[in-house]
Structure formats: structure tokens, C-alpha cells
Biopython code that builds the backbone (N, CA, C, O; Angstrom):
import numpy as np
from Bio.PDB.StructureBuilder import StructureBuilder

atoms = [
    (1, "UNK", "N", (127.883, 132.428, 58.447)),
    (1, "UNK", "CA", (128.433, 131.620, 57.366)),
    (1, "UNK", "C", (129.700, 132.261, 56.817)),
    (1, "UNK", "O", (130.642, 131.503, 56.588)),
    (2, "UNK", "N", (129.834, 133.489, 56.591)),
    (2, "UNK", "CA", (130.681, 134.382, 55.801)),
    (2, "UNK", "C", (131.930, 134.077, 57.106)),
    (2, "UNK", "O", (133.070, 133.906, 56.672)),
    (3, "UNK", "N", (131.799, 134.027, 58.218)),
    (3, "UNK", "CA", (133.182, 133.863, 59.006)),
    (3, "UNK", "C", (133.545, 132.534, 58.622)),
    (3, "UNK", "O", (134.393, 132.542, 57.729)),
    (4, "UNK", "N", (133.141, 131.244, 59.045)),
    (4, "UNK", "CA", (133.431, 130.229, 58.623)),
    (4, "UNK", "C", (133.848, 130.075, 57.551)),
    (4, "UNK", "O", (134.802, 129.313, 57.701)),
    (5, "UNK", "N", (133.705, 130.421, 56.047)),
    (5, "UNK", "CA", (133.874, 130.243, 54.968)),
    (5, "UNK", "C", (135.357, 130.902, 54.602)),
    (5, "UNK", "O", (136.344, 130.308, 54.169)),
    (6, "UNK", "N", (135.141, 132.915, 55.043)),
    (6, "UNK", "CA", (136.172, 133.155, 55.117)),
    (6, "UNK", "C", (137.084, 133.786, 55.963)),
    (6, "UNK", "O", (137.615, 134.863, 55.692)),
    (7, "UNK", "N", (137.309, 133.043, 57.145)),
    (7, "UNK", "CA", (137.792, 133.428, 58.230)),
    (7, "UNK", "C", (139.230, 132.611, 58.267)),
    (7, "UNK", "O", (139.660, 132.166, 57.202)),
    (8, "UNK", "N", (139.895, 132.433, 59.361)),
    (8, "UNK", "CA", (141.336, 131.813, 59.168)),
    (8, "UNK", "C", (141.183, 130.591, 59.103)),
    (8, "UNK", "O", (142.136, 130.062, 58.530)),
    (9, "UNK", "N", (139.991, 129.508, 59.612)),
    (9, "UNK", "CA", (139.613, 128.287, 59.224)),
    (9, "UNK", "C", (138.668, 127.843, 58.421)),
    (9, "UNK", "O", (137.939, 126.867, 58.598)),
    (10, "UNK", "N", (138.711, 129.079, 56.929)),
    (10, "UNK", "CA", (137.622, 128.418, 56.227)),
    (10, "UNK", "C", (138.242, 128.030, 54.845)),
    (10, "UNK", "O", (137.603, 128.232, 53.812)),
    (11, "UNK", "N", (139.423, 127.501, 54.831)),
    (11, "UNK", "CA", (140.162, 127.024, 53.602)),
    (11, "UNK", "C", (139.240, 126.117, 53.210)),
    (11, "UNK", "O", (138.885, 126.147, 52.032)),
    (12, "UNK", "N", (138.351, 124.580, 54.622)),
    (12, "UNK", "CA", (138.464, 123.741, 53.674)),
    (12, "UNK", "C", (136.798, 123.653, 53.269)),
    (12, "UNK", "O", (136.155, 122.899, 52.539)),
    (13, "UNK", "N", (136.354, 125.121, 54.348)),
    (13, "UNK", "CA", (134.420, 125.511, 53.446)),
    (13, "UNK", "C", (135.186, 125.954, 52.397)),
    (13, "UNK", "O", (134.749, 125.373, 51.404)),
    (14, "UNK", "N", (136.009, 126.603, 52.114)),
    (14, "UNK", "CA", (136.290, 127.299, 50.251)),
    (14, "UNK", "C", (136.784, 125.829, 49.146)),
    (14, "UNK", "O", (136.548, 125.765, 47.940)),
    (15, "UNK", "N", (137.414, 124.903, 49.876)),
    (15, "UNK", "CA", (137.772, 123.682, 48.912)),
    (15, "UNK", "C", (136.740, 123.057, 48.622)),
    (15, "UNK", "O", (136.770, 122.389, 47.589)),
    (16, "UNK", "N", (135.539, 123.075, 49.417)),
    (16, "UNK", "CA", (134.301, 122.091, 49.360)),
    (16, "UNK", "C", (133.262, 123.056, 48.556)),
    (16, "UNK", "O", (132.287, 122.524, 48.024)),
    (17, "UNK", "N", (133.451, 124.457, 48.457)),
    (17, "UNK", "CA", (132.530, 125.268, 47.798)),
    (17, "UNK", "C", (132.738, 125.365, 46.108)),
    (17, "UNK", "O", (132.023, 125.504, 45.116)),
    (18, "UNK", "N", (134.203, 125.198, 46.432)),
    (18, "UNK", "CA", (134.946, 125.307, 44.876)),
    (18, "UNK", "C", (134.428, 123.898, 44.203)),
    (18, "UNK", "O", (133.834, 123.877, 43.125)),
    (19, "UNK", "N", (134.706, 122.802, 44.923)),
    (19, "UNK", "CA", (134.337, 121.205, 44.032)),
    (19, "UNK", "C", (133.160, 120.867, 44.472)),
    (19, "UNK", "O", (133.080, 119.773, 43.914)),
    (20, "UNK", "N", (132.531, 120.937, 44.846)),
    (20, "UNK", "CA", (131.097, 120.558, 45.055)),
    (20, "UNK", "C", (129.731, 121.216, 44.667)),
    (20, "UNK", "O", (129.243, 121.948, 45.529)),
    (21, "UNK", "N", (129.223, 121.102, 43.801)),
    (21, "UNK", "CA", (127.693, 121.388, 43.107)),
    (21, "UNK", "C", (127.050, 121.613, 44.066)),
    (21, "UNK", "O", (126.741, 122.713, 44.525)),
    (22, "UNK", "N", (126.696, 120.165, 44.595)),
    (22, "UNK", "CA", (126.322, 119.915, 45.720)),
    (22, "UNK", "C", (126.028, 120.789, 46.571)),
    (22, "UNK", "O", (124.911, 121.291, 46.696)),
    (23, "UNK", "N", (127.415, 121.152, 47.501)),
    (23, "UNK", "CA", (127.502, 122.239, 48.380)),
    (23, "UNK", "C", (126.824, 123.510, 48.116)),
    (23, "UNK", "O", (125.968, 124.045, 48.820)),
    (24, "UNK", "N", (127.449, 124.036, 46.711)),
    (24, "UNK", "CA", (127.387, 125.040, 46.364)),
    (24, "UNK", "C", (125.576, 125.067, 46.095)),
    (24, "UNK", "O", (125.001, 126.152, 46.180)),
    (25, "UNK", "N", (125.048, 124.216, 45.882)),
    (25, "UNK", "CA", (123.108, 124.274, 45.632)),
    (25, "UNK", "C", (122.734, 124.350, 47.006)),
    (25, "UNK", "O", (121.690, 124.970, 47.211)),
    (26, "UNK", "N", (123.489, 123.740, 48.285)),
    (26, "UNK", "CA", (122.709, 123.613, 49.140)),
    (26, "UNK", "C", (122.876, 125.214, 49.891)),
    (26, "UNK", "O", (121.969, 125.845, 50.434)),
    (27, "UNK", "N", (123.904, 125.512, 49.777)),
    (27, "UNK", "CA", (124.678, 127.260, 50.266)),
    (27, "UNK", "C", (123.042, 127.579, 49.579)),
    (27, "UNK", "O", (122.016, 127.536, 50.258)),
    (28, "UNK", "N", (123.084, 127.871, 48.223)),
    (28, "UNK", "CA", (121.771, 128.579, 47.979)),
    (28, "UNK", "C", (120.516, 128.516, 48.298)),
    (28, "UNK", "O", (119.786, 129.507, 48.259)),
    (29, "UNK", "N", (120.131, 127.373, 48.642)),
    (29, "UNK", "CA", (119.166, 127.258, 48.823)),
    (29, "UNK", "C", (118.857, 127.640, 50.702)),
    (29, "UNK", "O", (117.790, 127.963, 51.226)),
    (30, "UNK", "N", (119.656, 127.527, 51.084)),
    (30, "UNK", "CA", (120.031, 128.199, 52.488)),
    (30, "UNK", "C", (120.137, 129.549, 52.597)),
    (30, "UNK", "O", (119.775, 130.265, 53.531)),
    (31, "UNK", "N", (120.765, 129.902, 51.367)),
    (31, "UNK", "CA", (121.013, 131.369, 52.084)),
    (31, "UNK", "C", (119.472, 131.858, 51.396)),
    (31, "UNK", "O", (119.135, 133.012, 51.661)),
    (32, "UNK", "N", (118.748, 131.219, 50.729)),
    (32, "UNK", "CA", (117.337, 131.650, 50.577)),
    (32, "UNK", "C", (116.250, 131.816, 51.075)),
    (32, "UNK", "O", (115.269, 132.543, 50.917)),
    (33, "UNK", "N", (116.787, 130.517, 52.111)),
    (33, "UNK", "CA", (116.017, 130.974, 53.492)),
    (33, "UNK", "C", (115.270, 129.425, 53.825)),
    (33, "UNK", "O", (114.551, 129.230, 54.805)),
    (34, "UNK", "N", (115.612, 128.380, 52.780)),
    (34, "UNK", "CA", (114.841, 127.290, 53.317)),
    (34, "UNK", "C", (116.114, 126.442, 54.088)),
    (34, "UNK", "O", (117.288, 126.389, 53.721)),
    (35, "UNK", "N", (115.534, 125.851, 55.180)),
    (35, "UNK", "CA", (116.231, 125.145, 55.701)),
    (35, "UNK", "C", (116.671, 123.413, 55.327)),
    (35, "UNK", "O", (115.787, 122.595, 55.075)),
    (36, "UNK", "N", (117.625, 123.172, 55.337)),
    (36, "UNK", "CA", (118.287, 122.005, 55.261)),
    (36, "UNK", "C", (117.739, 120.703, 55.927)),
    (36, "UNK", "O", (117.554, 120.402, 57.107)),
    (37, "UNK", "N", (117.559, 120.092, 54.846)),
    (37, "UNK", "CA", (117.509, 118.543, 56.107)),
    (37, "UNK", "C", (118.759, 118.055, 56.818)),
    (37, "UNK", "O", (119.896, 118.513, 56.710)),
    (38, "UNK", "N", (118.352, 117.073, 57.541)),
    (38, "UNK", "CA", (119.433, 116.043, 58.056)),
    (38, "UNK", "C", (120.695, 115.298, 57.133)),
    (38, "UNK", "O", (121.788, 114.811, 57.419)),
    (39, "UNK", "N", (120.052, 115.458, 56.096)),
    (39, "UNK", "CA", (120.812, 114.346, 55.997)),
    (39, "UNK", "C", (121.734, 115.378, 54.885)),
    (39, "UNK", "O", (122.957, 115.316, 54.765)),
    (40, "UNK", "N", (120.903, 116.241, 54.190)),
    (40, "UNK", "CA", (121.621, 117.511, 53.582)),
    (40, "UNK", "C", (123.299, 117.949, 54.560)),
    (40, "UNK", "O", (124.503, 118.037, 54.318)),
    (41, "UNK", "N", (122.578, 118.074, 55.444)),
    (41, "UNK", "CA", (123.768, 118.465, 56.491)),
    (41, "UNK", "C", (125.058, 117.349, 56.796)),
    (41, "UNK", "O", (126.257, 117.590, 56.939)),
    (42, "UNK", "N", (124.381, 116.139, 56.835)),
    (42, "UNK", "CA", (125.355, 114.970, 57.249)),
    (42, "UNK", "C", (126.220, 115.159, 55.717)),
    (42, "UNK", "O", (127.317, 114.635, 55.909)),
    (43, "UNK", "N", (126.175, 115.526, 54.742)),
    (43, "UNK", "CA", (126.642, 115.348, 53.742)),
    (43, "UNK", "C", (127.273, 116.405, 53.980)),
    (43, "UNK", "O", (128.464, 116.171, 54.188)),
    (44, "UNK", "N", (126.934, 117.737, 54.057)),
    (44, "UNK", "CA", (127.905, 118.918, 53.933)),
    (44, "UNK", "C", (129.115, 118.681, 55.302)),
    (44, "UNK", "O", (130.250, 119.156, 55.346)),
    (45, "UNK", "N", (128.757, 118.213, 55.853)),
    (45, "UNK", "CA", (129.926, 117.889, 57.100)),
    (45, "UNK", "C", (130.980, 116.497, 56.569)),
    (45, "UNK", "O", (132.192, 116.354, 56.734)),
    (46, "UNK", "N", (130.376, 115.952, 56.157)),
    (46, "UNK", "CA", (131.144, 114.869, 55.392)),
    (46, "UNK", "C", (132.518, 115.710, 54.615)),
    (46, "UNK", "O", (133.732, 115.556, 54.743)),
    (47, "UNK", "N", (131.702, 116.640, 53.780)),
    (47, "UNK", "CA", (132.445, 117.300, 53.005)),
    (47, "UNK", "C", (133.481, 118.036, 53.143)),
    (47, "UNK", "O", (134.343, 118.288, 52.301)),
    (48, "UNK", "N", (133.368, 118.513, 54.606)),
    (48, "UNK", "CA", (134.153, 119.589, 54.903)),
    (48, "UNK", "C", (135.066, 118.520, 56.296)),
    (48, "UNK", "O", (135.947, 118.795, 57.110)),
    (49, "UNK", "N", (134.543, 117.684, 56.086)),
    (49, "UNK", "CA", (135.669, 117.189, 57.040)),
    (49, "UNK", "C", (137.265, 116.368, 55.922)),
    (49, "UNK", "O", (138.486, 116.246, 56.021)),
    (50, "UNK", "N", (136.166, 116.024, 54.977)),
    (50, "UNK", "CA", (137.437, 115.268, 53.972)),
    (50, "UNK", "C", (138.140, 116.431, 53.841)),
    (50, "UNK", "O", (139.122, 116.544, 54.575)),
    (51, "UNK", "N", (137.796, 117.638, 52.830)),
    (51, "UNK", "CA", (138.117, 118.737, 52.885)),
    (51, "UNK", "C", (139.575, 119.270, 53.764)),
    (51, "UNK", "O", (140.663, 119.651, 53.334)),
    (52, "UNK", "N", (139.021, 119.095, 55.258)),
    (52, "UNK", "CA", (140.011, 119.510, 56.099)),
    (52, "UNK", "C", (141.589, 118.424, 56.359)),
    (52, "UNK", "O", (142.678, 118.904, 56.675)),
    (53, "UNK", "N", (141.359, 117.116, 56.158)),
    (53, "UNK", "CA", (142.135, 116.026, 56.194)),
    (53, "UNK", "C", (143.106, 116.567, 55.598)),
    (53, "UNK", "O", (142.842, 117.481, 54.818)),
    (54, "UNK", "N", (144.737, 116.092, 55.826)),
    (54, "UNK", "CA", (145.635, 115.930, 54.532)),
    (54, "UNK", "C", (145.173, 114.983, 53.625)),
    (54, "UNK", "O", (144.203, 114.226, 53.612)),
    (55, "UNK", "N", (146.321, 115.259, 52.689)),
    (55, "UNK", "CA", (145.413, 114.231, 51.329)),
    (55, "UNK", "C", (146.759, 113.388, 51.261)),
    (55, "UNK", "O", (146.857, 112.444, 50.477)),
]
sb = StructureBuilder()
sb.init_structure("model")
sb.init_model(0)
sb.init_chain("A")
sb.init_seg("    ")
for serial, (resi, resn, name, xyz) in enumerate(atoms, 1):
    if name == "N":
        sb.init_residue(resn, " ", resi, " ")
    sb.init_atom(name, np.array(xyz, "f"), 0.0, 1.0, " ", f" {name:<3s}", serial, name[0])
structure = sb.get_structure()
């Protein structure tokens, strides 16, 4: 996670970590050790794809 986030392509995991609750509850609850649903995930990819777009 820590490469992705902050590695040379993790501007737009840091834009989606910075504005999103969301994100930022599901990071925790992950890095706690429970795993994510489906659809948890379809959302965090959502996120990080707007994220990556120009605006």
C-alpha cells in the first residue's frame, strides 16, 4: 500500500486519501486487518480513477 500511495504514481491515492472519509475509513479498516468487500473496492477504484483524470 505504502508504494502505491507514496511512490511516483501515488498523487492521485494521496488526492483520494486527502478528500475522502470514505477512503480514508476503508484504509483503516484494512490496514486492521479486515478485508474489504466488492463493492467497497469498486468504490475505492472509482475514486482513484476520477482522482487520476485531468479535471
Amino acid at each position: 500500500l505504502a508504494r502505491r500511495v507514496y511512490g511516483r504514481m501515488g498523487q492521485p491515492a494521496r488526492r483520494l486519501l486527502l478528500s475522502s472519509t470514505f477512503a480514508r475509513d476503508a484504509a483503516m479498516r484494512w490496514y486492521n486487518g479486515s478485508s474489504l468487500g466488492w463493492s467497497t473496492k469498486a468504490r475505492l477504484a472509482i475514486g482513484l480513477v476520477s482522482r487520476a483524470l485531468p479535471v
